[in-house]
N, C-alpha and C positions, 0 to 999 in steps of 0.2 A: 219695843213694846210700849204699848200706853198705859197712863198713868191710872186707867181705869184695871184694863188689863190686869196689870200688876197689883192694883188692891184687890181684883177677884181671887188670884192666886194666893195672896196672903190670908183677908179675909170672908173672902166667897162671894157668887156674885148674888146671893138676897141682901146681904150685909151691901153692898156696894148701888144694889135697887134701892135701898132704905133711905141710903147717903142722896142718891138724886131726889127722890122722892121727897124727903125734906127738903135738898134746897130747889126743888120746885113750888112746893109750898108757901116759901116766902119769896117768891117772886113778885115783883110789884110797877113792874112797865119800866122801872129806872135802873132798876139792878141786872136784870136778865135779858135787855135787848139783846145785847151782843158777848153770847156765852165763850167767845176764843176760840181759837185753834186746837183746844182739847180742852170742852168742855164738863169733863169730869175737873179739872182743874177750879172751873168755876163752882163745880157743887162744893167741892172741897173748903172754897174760900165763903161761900154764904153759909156753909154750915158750921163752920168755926165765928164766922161773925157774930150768926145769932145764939150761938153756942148749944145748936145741937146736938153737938158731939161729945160735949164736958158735962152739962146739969144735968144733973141725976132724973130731974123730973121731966126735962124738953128730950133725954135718951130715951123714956118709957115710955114719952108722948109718939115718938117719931120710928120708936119700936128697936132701934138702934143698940146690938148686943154687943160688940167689940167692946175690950177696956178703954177707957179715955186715956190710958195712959200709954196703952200697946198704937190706940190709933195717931196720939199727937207724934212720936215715937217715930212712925214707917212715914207720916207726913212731914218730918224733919227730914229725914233720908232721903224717902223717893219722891216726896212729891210738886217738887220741881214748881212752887209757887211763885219762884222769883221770876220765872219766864215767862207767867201767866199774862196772855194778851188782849183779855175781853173785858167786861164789867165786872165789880165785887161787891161787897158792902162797903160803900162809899164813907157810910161812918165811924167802923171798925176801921177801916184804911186810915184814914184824918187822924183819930184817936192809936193809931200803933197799934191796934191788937194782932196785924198781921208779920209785926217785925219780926218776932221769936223764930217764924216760918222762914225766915228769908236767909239767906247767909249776909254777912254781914256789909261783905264787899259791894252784894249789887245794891245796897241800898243809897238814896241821896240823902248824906248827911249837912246838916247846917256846918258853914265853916264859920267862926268867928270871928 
């Protein structure tokens, strides 16, 4: 099942149109060339970047009803970020905000 799939099933597919739908919004010719092999993946990863999915005011702007806490939640579980093979927010990426997302193992960590 894909990963889009599976958040229809969870949380419907308007909730899941909402999710693309912003992160088409901030698309900007650098982030969105190349969406991956399952890009519902990549909406996932530019919507947590610009944190559409968390601020209370970018969820009302982007129309986005799921909890932020039900959605970080099933994106920790299911949603398989670490495998993600396209573009993301580049800046978010740099700055860590995508670690949380990732299991701990696939990430490269600095050895000292």
């Amino acid at each position: 099942m894909s990963i889009r799939n599976n958040f229809e099933k969870v949380f419907g597919k308007n909730e899941a149109q909402r999710v693309w739908d912003s992160a088409i919004s901030h698309g900007n010719g650098i982030n969105d060339i190349n969406k991956g092999s399952d890009p519902f993946k990549w909406a996932l990863l530019i919507c947590i970047g610009y944190q559409c999915l968390e601020k209370k005011e970018y969820r009302k702007y982007h129309r986005i009803v799921a909890s932020w806490l039900k959605l970080k939640k099933w994106i920790k579980k299911y949603g398989k970020l670490e495998s993600h093979d396209g573009d993301c927010d580049y800046l978010a990426l740099v700055c860590g905000v995508y670690n949380e997302y990732m299991p701990q193992k696939t990430r490269r960590t600095k050895k000292a």
